[in-house]
Residue frames as a rotation matrix with the C-alpha (Angstrom) as fourth column:
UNK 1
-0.248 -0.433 0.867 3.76
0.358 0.790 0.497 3.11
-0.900 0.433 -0.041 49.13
UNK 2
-0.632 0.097 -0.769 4.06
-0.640 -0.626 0.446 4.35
-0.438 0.774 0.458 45.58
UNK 3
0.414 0.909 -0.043 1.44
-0.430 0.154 -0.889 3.43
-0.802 0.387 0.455 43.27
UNK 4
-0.587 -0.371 0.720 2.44
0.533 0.492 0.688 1.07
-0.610 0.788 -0.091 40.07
UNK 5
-0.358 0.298 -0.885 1.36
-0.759 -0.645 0.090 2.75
-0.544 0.704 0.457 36.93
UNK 6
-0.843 0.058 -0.534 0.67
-0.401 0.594 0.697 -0.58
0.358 0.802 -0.478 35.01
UNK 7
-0.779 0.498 -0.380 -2.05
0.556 0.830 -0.052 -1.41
0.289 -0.252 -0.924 37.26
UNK 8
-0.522 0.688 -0.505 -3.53
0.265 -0.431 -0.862 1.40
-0.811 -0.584 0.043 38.22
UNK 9
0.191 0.572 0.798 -6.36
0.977 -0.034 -0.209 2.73
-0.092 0.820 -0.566 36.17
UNK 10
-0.445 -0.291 0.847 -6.15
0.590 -0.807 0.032 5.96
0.674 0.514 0.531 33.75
UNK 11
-0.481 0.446 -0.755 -7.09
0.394 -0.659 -0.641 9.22
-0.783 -0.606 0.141 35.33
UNK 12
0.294 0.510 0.809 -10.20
0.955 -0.114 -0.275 10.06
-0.048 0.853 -0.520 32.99
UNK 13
0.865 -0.060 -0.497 -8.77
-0.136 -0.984 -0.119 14.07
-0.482 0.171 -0.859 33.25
UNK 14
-0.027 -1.000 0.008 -5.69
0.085 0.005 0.996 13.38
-0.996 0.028 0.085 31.63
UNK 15
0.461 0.791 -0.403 -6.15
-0.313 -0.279 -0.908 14.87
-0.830 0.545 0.119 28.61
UNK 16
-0.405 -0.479 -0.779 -4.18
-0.869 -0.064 0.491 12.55
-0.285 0.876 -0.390 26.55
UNK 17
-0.649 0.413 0.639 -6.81
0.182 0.900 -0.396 9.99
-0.739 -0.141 -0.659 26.93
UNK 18
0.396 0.579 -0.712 -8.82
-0.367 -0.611 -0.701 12.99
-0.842 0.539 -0.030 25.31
UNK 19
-0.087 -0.498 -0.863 -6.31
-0.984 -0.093 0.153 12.51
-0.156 0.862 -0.481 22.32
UNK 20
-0.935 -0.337 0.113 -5.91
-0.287 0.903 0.320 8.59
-0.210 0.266 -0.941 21.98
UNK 21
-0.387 0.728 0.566 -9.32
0.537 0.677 -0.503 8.40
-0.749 0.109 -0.653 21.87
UNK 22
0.675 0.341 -0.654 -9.75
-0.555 -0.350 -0.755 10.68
-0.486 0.873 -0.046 18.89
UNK 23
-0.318 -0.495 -0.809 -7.13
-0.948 0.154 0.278 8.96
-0.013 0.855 -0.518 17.03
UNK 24
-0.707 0.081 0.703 -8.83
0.035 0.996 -0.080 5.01
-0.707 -0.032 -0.707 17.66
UNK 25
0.013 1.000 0.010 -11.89
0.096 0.009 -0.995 6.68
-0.995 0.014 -0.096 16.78
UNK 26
0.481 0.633 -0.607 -10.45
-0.509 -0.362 -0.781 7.58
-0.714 0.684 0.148 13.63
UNK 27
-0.960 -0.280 -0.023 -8.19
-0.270 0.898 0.347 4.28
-0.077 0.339 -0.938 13.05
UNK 28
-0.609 0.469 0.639 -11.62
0.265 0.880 -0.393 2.65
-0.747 -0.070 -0.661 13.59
UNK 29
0.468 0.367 -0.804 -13.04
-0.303 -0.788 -0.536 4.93
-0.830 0.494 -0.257 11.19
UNK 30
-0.345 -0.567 -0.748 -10.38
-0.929 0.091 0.359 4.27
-0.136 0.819 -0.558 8.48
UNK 31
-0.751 0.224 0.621 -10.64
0.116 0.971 -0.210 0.00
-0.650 -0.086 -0.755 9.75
UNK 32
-0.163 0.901 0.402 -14.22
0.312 0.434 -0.845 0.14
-0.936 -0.012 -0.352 8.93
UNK 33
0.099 -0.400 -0.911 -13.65
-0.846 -0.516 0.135 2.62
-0.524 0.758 -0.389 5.19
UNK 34
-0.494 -0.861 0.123 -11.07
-0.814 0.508 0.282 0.13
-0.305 0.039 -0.951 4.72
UNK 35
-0.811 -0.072 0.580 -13.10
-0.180 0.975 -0.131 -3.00
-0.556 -0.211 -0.804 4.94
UNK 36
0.264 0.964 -0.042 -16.04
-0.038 -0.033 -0.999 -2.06
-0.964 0.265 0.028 2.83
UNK 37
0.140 -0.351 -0.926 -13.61
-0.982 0.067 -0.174 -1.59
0.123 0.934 -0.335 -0.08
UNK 38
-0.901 -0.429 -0.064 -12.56
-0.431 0.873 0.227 -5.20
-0.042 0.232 -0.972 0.49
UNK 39
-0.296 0.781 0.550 -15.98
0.277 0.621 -0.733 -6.09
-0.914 -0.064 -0.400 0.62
UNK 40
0.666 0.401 -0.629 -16.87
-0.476 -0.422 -0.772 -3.99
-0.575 0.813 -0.090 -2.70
UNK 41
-0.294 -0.753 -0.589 -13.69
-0.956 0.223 0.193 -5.69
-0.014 0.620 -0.785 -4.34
UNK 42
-0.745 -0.246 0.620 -14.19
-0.429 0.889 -0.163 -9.27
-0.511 -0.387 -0.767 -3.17
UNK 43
-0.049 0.991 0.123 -17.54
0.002 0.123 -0.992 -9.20
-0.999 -0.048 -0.008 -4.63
UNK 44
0.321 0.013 -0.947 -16.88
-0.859 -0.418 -0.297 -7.93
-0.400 0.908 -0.123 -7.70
UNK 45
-0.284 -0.940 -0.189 -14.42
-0.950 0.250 0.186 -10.53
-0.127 0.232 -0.964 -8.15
UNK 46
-0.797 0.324 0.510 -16.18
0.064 0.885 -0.461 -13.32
-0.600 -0.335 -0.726 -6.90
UNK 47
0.187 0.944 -0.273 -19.62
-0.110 -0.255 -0.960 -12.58
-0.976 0.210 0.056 -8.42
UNK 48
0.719 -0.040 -0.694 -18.04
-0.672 -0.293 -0.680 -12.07
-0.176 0.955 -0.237 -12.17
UNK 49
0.508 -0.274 -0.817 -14.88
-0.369 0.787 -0.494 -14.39
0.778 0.553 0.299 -12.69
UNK 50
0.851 0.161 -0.500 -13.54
0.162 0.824 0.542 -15.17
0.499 -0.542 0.675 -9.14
UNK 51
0.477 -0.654 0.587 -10.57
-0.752 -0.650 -0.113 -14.77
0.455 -0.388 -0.801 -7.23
UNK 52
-0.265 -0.876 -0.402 -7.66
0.041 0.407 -0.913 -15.99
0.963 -0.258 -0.072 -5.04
UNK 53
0.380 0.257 0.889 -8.42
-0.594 -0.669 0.447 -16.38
0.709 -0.697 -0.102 -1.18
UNK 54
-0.485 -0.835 -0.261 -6.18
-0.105 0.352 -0.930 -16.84
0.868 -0.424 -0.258 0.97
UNK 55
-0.679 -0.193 0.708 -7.92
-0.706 -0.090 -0.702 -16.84
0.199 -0.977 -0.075 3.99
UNK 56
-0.926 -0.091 -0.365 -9.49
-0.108 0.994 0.028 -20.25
0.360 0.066 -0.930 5.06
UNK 57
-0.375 0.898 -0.232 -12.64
0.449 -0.043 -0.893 -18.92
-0.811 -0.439 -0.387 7.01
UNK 58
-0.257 0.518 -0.816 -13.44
-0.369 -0.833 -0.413 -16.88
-0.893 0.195 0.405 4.21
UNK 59
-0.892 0.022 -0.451 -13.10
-0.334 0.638 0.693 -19.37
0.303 0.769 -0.562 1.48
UNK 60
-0.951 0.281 -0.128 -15.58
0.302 0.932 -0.198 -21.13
0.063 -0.227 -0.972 3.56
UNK 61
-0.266 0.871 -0.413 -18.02
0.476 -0.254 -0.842 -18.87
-0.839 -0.420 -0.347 3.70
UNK 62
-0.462 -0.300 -0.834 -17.28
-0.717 -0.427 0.551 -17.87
-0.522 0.853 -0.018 -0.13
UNK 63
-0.918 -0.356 0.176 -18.06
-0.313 0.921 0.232 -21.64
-0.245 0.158 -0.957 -0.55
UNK 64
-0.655 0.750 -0.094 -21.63
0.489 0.326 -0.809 -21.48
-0.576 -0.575 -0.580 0.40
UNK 65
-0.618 0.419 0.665 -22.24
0.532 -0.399 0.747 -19.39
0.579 0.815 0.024 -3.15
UNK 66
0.698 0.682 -0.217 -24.17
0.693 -0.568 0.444 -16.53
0.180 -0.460 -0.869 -1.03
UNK 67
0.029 -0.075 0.997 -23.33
0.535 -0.841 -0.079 -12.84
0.845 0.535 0.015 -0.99
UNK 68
0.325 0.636 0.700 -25.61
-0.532 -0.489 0.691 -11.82
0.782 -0.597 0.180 1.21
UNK 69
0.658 -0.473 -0.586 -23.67
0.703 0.664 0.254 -14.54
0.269 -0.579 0.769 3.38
UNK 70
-0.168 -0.977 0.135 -20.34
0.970 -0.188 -0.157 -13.11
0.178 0.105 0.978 3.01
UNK 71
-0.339 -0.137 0.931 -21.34
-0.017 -0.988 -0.151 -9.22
0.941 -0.067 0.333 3.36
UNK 72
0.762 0.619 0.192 -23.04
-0.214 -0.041 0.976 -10.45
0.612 -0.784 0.101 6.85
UNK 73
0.732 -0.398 -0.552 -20.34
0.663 0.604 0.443 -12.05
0.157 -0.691 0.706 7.82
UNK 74
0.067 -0.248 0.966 -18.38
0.701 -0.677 -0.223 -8.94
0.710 0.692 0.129 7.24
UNK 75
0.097 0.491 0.866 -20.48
-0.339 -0.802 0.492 -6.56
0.936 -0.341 0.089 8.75
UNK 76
0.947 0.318 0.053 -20.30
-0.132 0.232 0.964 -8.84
0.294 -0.919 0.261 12.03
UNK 77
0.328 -0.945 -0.006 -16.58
0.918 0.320 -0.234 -9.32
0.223 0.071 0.972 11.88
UNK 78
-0.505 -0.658 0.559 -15.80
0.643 -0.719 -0.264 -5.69
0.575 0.226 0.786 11.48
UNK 79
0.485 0.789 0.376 -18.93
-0.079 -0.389 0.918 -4.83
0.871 -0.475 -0.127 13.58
UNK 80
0.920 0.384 -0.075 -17.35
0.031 0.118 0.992 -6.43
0.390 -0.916 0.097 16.34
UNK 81
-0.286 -0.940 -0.184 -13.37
0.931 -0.227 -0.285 -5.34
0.226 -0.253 0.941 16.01
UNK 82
-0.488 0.074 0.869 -14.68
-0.259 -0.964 -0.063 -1.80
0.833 -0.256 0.490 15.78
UNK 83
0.754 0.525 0.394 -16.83
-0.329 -0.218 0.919 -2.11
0.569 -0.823 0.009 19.01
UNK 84
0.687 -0.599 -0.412 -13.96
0.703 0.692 0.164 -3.66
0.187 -0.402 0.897 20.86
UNK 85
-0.275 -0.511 0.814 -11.80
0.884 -0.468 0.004 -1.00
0.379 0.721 0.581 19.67
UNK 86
0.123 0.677 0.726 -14.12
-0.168 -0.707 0.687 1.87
0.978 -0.206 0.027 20.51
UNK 87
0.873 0.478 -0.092 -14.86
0.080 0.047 0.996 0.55
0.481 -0.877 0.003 24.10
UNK 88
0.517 -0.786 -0.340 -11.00
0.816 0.331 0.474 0.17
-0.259 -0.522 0.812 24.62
UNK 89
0.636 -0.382 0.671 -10.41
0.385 -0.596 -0.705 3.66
0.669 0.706 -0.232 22.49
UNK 90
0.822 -0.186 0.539 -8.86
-0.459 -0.776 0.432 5.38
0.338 -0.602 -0.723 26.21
UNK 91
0.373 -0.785 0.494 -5.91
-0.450 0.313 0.837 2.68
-0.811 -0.534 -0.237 26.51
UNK 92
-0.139 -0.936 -0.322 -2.70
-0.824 -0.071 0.562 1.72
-0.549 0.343 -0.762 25.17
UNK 93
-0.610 -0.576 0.544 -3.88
-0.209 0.779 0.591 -1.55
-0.764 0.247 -0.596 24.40
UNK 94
0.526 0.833 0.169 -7.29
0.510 -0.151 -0.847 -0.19
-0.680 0.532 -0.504 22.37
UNK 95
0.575 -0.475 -0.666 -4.56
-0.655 -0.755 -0.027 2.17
-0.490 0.452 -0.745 20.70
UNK 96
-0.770 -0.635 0.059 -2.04
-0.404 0.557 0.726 -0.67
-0.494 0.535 -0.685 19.57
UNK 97
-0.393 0.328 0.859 -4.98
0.539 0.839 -0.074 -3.32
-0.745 0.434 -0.507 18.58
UNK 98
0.687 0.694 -0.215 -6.59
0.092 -0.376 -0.922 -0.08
-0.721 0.614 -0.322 16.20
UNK 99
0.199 -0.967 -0.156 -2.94
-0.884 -0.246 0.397 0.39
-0.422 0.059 -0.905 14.70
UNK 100
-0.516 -0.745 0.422 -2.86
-0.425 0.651 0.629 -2.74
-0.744 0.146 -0.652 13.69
UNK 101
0.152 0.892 0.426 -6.03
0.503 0.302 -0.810 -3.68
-0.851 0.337 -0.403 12.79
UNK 102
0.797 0.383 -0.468 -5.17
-0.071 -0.709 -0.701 -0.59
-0.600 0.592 -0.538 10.47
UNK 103
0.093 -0.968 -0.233 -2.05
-0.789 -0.214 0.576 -1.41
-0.607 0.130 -0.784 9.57
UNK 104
-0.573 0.019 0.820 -3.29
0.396 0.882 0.256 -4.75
-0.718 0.472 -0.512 8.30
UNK 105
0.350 0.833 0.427 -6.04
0.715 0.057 -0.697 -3.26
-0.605 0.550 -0.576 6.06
UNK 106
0.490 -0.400 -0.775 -3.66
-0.643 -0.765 -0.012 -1.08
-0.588 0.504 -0.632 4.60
UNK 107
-0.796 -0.531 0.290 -1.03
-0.205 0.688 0.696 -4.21
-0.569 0.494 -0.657 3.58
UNK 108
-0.130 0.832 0.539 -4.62
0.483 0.527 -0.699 -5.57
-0.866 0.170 -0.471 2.26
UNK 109
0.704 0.611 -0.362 -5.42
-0.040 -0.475 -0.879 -2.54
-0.709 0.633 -0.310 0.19
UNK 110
-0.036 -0.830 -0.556 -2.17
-0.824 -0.291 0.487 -2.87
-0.566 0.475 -0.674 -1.15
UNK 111
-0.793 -0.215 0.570 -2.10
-0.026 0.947 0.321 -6.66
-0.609 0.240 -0.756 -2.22
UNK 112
0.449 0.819 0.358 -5.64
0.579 0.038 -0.814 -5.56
-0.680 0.573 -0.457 -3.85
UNK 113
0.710 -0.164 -0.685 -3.95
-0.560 -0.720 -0.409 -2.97
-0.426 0.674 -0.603 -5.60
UNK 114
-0.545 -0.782 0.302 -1.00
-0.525 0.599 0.605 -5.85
-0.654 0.171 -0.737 -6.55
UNK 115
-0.356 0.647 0.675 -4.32
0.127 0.749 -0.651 -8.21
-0.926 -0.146 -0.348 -7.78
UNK 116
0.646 0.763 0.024 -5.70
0.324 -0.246 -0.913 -6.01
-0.691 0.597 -0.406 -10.19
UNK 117
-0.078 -0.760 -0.646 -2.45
-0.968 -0.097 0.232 -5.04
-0.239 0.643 -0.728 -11.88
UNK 118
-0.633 -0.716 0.293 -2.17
-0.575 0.689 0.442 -9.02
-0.518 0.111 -0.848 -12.29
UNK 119
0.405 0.840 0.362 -5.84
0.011 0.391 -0.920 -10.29
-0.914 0.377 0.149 -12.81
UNK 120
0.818 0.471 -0.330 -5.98
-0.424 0.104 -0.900 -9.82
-0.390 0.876 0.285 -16.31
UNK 121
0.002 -0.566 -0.824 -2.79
-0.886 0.381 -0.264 -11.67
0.463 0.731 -0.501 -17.45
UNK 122
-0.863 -0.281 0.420 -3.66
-0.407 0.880 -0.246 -14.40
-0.301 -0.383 -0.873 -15.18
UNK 123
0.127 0.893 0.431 -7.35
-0.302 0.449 -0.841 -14.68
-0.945 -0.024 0.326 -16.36
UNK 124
0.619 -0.064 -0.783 -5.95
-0.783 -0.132 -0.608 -14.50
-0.064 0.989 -0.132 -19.98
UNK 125
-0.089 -0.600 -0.795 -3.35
-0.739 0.575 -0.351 -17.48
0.668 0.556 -0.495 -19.54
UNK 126
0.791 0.557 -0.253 -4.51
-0.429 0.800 0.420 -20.83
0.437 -0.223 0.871 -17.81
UNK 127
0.375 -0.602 -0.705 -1.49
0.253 0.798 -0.547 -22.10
0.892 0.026 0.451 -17.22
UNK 128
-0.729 -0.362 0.581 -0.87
-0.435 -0.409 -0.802 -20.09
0.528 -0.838 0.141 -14.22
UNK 129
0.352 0.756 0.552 -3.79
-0.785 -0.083 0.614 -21.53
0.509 -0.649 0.564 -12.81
UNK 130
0.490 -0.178 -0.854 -1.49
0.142 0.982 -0.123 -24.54
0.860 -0.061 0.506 -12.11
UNK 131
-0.528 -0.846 -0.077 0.37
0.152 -0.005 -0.988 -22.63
0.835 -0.534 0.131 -9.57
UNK 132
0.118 0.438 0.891 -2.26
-0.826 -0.456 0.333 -21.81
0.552 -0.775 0.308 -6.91
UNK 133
-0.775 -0.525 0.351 -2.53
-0.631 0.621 -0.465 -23.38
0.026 -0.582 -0.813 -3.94
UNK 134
-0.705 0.708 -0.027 -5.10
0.490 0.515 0.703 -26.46
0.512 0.483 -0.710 -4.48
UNK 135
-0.139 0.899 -0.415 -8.34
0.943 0.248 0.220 -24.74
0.301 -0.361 -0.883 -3.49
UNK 136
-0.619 -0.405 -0.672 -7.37
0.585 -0.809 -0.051 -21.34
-0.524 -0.425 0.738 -3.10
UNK 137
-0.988 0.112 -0.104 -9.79
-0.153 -0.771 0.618 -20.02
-0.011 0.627 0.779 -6.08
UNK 138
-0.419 0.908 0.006 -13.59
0.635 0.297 -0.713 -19.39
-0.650 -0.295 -0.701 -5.44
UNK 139
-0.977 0.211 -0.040 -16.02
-0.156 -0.567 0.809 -18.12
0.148 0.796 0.587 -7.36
UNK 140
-0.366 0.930 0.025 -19.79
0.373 0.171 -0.912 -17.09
-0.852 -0.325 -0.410 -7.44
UNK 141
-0.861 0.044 -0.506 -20.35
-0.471 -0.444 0.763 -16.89
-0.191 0.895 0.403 -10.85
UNK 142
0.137 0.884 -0.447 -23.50
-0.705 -0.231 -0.671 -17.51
-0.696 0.407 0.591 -12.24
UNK 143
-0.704 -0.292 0.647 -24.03
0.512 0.422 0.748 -20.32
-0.492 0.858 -0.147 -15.01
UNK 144
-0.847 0.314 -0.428 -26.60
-0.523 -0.355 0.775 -18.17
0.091 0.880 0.465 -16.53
UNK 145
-0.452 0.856 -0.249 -29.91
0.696 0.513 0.503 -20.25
0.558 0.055 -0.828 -15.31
């Protein structure tokens, strides 16, 4: 009886496992690059006059006025796609999820690179602040005490 291919498990000599797992390793490689700039950006932002954030978990933890929050939560977020990632680096579906994972943090770097072209004519005219969505802008600024 022939053997199904979707069920059976890789043959570890096939040496294009050899290959897919260099390229996760360096999607997860790029992923992890990748995510420290957003963490070096986000900060800035936040920390000095604030920012847009779209993403609801991260507001919330933006919320809690704590850095050292937010770069943990990071580091454990991205700690634990890349290990995931890594452990799955020898199959198709560790190959797609690094691909994306990268594919999103690229759209990201872009939309940062969209941000900073815009920041300064939105910090410079108020009235745009009318268009966000309600709660969308956080900030860890300092009052100076």
């Amino acid at each position: 009886m022939p053997r199904v291919r979707a069920l059976s498990r890789p043959d570890p000599a096939d040496p294009r496992l050899d290959a897919r797992a260099r390229r996760v390793v360096l999607l997860v490689a790029g992923i992890v690059l990748m995510s420290i700039a957003d963490l070096v950006l986000t900060l800035t932002y936040l920390t000095s006059v604030g920012l847009i954030e779209a993403n609801p978990l991260a507001r919330a933890i933006m919320r809690l006025g704590s850095p050292e929050l937010l770069t943990l939560w990071k580091i454990l977020s991205v700690g634990l796609a890349a290990s995931i990632l890594v452990a799955l680096r020898r199959t198709r579906s560790g190959e797609f999820g690094a691909w994306v994972c990268a594919a999103v943090l690229v759209w990201l770097s872009g939309q940062w690179v969209l941000y900073n072209e815009q920041a300064e004519i939105f910090l410079r005219d108020p009235a745009t602040h009318r268009e966000l969505a309600p709660g969308s802008w956080v900030a860890m600024v300092s009052d100076g005490a």
